[in-house]
SEBA-683238 format. One record per atom (N, C-alpha, C): atom name; y, z, x negated. Coordinates in Angstrom, 2 decimals, decimal comma. Example, Ala and Ser with C-alpha at 12.3 -4.5 7.8 and 13.67 -1.06 7.14 Angstrom:
<rs>
R atom   north      up    east
R    N   -5,69    7,80  -13,19
R   CA   -4,50    7,80  -12,30
R    C   -3,30    7,80  -13,20
R    N   -2,25    7,08  -12,85
R   CA   -1,06    7,14  -13,67
R    C    0,03    7,87  -12,90
</rs>
This chain:
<rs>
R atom   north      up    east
R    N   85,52  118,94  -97,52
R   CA   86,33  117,73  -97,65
R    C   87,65  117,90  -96,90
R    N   87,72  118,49  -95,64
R   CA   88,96  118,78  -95,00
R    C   89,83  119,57  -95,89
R    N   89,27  120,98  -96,31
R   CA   89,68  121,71  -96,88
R    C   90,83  120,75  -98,14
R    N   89,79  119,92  -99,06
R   CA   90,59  119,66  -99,70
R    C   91,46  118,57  -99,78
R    N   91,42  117,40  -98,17
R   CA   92,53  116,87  -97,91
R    C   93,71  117,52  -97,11
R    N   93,49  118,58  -96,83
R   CA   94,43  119,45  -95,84
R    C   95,54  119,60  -97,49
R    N   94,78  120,47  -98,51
R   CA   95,64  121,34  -99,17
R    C   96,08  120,13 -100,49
R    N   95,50  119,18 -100,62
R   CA   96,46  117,99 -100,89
R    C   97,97  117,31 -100,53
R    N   96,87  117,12  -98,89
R   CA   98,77  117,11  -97,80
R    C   99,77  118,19  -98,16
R    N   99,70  119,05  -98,31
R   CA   99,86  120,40  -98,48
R    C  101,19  120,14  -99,67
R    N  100,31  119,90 -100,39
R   CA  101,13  119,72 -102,07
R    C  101,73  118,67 -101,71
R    N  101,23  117,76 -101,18
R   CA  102,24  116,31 -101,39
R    C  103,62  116,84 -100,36
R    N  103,29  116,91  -99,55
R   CA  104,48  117,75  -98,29
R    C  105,55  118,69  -99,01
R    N  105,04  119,18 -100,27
R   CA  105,91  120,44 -100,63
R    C  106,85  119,36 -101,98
R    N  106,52  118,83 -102,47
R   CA  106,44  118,59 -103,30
R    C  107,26  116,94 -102,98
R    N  107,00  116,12 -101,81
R   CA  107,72  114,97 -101,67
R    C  108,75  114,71 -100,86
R    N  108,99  116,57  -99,85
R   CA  109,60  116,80  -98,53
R    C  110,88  117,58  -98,87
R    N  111,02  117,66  -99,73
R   CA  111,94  118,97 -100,34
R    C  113,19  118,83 -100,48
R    N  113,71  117,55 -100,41
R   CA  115,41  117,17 -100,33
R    C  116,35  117,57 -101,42
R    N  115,44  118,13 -102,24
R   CA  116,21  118,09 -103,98
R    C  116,08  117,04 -104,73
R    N  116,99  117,27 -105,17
R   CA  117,24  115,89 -106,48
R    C  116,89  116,50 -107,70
R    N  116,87  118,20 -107,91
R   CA  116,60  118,00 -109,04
R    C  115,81  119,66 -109,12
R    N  114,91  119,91 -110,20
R   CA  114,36  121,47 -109,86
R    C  114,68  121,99 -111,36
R    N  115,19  123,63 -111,49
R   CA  115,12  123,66 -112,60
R    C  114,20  124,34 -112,85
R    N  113,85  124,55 -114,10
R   CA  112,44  125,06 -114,87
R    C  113,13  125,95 -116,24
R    N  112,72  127,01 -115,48
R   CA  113,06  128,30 -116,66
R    C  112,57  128,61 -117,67
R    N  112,80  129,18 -118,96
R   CA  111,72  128,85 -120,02
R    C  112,62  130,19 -120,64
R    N  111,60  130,94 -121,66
R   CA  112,31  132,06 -122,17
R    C  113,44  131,75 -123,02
R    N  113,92  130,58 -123,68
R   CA  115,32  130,28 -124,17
R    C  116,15  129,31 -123,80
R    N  115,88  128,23 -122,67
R   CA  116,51  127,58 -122,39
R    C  116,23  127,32 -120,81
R    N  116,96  126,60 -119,88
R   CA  116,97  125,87 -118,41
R    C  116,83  125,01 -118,71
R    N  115,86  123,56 -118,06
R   CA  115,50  122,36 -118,34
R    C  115,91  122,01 -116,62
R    N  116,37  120,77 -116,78
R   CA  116,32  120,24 -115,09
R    C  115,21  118,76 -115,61
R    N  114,60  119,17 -114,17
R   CA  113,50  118,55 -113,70
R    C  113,89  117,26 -112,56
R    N  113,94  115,73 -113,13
R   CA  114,42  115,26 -111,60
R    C  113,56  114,57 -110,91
R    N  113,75  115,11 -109,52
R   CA  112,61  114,80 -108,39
R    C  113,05  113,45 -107,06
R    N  112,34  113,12 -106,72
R   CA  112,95  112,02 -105,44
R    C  114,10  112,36 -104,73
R    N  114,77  112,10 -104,15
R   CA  116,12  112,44 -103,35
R    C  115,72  111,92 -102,22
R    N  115,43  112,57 -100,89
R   CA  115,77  112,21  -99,87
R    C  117,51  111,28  -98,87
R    N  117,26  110,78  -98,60
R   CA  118,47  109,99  -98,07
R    C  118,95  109,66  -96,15
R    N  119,82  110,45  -96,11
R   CA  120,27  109,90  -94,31
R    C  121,01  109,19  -94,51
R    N  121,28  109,04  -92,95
R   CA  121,93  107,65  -92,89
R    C  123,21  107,57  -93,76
R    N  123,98  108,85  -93,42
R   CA  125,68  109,42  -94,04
R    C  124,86  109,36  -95,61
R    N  124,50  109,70  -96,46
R   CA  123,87  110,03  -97,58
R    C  123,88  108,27  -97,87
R    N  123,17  107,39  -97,54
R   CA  122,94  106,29  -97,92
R    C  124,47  105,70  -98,00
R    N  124,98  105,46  -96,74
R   CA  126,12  105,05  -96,74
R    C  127,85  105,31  -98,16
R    N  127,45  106,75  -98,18
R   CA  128,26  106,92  -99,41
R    C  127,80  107,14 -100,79
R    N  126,13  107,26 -100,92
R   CA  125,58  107,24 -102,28
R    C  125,00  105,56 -102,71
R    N  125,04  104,54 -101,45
R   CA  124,20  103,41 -102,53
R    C  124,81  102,45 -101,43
R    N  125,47  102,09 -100,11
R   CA  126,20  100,60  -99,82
R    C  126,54  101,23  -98,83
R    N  127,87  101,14  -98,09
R   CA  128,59  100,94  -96,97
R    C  128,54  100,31  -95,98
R    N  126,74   99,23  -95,56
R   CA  127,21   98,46  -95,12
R    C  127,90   97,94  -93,97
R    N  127,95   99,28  -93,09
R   CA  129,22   99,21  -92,35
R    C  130,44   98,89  -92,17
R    N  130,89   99,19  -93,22
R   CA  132,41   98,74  -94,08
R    C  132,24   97,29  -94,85
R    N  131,29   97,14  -95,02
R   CA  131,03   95,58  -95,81
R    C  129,95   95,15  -95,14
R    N  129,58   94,62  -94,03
R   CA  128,22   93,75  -93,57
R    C  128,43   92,55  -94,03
R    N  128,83   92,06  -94,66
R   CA  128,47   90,51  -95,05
R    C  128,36   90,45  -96,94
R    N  128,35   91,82  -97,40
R   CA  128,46   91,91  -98,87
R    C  127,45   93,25  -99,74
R    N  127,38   92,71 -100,28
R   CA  126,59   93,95 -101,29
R    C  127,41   95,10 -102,59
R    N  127,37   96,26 -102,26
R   CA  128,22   96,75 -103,49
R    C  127,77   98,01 -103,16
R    N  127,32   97,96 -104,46
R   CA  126,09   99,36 -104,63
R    C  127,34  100,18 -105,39
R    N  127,26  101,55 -104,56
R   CA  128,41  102,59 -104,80
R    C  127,41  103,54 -105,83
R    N  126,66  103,45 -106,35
R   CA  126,18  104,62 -107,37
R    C  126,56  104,26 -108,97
R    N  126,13  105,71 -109,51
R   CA  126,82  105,79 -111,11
R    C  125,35  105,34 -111,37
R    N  124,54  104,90 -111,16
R   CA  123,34  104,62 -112,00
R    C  122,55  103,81 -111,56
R    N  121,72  103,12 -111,53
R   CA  120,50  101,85 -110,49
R    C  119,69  103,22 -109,88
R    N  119,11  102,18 -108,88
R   CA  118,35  103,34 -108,48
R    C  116,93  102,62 -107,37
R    N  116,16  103,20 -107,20
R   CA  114,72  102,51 -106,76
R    C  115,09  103,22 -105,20
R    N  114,70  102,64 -104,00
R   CA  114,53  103,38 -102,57
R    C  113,64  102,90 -101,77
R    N  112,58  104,10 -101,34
R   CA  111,27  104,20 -100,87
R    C  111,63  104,00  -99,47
R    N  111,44  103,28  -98,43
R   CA  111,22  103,30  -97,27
R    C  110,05  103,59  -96,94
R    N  109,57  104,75  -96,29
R   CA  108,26  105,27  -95,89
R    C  108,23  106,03  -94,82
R    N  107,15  106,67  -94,05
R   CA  106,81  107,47  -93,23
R    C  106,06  108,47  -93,23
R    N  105,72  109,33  -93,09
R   CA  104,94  111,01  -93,34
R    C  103,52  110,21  -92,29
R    N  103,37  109,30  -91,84
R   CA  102,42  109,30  -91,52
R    C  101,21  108,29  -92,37
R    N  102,11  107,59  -93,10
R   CA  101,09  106,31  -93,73
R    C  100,80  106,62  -94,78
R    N   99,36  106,14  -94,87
R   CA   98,46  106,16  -96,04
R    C   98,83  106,31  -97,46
R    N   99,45  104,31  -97,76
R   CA   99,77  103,76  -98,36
R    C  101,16  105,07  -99,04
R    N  102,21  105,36  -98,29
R   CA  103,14  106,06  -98,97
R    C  103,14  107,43  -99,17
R    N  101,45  107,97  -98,91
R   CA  101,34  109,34  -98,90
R    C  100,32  108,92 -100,50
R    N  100,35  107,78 -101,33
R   CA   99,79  107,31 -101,88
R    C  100,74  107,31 -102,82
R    N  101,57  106,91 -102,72
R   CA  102,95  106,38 -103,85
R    C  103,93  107,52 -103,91
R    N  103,69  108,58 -102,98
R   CA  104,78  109,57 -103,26
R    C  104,50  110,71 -104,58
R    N  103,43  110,86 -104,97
R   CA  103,91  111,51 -106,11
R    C  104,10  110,58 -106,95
R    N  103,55  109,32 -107,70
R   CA  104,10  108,41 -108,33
R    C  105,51  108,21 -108,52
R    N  105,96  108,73 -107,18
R   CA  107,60  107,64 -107,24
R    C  108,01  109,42 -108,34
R    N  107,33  110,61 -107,88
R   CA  107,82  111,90 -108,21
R    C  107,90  111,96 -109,80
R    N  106,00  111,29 -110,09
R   CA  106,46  111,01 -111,63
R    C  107,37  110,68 -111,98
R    N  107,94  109,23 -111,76
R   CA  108,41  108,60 -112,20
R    C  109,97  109,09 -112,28
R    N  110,34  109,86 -111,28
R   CA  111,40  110,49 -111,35
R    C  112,21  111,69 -112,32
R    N  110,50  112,17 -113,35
R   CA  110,97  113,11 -114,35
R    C  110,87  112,66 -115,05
R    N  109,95  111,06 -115,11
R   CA  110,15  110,54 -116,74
R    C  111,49  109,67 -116,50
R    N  111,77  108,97 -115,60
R   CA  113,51  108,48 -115,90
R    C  114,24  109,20 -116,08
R    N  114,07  110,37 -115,79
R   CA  115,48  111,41 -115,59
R    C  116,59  110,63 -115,20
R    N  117,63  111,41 -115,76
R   CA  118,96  110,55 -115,34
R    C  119,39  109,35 -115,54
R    N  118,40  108,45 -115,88
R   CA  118,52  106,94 -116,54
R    C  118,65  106,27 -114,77
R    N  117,86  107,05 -113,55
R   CA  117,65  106,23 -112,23
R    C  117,66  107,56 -111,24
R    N  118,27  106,81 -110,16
R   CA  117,65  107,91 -108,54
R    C  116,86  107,08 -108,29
R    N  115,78  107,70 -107,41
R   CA  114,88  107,54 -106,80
R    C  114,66  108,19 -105,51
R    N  115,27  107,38 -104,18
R   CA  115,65  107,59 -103,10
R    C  114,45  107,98 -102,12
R    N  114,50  108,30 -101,31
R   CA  113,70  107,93 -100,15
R    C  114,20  108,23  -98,65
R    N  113,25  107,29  -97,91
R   CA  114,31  106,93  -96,36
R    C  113,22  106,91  -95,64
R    N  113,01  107,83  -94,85
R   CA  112,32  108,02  -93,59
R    C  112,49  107,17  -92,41
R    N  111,72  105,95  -92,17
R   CA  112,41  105,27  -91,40
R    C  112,20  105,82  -90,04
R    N  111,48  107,00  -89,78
R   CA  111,31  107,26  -88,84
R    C  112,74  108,26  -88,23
R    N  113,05  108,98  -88,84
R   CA  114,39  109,87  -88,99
R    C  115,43  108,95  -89,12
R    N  115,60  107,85  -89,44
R   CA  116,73  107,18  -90,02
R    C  116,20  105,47  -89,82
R    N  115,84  105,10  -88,54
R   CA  115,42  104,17  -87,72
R    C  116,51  103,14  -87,82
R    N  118,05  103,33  -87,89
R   CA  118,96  102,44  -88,29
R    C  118,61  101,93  -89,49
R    N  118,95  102,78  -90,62
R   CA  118,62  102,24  -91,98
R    C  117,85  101,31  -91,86
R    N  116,21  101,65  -91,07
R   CA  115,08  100,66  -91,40
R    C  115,44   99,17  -90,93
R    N  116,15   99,24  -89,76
R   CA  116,61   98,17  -88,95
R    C  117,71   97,50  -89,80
R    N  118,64   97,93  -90,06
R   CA  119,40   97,03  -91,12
R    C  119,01   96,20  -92,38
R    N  118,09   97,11  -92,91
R   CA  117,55   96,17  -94,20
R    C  116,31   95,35  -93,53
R    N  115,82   95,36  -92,68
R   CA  114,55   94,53  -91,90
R    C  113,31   95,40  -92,22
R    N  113,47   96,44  -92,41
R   CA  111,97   97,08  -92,43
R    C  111,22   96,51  -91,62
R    N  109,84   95,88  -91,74
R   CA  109,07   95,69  -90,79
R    C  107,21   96,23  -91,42
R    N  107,60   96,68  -92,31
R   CA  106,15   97,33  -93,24
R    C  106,15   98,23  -94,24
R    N  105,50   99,51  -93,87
R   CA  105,78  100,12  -94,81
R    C  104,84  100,69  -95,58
R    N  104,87  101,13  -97,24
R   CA  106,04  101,37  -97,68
R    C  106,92  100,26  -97,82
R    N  108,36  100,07  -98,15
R   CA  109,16   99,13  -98,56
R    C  110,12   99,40  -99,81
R    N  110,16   98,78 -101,00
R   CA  110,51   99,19 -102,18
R    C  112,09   98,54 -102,10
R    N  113,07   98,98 -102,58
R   CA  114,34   98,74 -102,80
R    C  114,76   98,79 -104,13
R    N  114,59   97,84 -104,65
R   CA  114,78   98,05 -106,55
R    C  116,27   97,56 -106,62
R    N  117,42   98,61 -106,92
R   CA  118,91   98,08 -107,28
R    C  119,59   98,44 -108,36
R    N  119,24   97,24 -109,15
R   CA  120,25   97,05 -110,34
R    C  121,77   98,03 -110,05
R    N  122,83   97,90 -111,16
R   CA  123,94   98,48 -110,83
R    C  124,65   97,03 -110,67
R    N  124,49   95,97 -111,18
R   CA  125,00   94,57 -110,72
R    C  124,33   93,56 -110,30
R    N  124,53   92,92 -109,55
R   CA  123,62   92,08 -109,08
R    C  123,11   92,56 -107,58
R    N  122,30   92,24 -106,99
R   CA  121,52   91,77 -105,72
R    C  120,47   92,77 -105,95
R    N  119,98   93,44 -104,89
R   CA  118,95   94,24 -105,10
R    C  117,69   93,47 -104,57
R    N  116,38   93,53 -105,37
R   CA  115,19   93,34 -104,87
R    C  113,89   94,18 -103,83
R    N  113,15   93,43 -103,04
R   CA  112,48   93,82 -102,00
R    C  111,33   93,94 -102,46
R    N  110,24   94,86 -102,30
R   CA  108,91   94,49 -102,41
R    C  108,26   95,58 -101,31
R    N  107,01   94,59 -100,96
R   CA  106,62   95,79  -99,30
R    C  104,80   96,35 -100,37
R    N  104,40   97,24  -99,46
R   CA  103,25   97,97  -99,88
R    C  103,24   98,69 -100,96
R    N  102,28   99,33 -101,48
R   CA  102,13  100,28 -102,36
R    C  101,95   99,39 -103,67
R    N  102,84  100,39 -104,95
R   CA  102,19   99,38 -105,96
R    C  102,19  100,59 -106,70
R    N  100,98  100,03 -108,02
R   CA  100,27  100,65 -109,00
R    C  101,74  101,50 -109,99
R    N  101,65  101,83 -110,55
R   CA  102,50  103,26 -111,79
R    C  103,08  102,03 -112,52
R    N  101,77  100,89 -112,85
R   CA  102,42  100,23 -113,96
R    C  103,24   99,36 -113,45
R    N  102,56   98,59 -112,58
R   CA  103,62   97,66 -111,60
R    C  105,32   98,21 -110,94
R    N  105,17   99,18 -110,56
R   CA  106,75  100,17 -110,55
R    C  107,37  100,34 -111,79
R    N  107,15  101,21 -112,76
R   CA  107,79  100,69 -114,41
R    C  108,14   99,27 -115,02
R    N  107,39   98,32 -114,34
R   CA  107,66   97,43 -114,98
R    C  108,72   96,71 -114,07
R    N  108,68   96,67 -112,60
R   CA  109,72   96,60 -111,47
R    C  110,78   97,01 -112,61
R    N  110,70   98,44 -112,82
R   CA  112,10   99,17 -112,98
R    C  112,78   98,55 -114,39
R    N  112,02   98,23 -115,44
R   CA  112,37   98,36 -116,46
R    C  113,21   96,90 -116,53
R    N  112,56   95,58 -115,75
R   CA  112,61   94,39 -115,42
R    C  114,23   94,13 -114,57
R    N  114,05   94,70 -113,71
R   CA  115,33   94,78 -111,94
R    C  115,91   95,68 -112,45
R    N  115,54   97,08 -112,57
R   CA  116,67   97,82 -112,09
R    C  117,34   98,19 -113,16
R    N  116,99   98,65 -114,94
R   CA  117,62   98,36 -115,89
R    C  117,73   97,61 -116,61
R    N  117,70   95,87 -116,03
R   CA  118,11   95,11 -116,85
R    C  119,51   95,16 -117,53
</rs>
């Protein structure tokens, strides 16, 4: 049983820790890109999805596309639960969404600015409009339908 929660962690670690946005996949006649979660720091957040340094009293999402952002930790359950999910979900949107993620442990400001107080914490942002909150883990279908609902309306 260790054995095979060790080499689980294992995969999920390789596989949710990796700080690419995108992997390619070689094939004997063509390159396919593969897109995977994007890790996010503080500088990274600030110039890929709000400033809010430069704007604290306003919202203005600086990306070319909506995009979903995972607030989580390498230690909890719940988001060692949702991280390949969010991974699926990241090759079936392809370039339609990013799909962020924010270590609030590494990036303890971030968490503090948006009010992290539970995690995981979901960040669903339209390209107009107000972005939505949702805390804990949710099901494949419940996230698609988040996305399809919020973030490409």
């Amino acid at each position: 049983m260790k054995k095979l929660l060790f080499s689980f962690l294992a995969l999920c670690l390789m596989t949710s820790c990796n700080g690419q946005s995108t992997k390619e996949k070689s094939t004997s006649t063509k390159t396919t890109k593969i897109m995977t979660t994007i890790h996010l720091t503080k500088a990274d957040f600030l110039a890929k999805v709000v400033n809010y340094e430069a704007h604290p009293n306003e919202w203005k999402y600086l990306g070319d596309k909506p995009c979903l952002i995972d607030f989580y930790t390498t230690w909890c359950g719940p988001c060692k639960m949702l991280a390949p999910i969010l991974e699926e979900l990241a090759q079936e949107y392809g370039d339609r969404i990013y799909i962020y993620k924010v270590d609030t442990e590494k990036e303890p400001e971030l968490a503090g600015a948006f009010g992290i107080r539970s995690i995981p914490t979901l960040l669903f942002v339209p390209m107009t409009g107000q972005p939505q909150m949702a805390q804990g883990a949710m099901p494949k279908a419940s996230l698609k339908e988040a996305i399809e609902t919020v973030v490409l309306k």
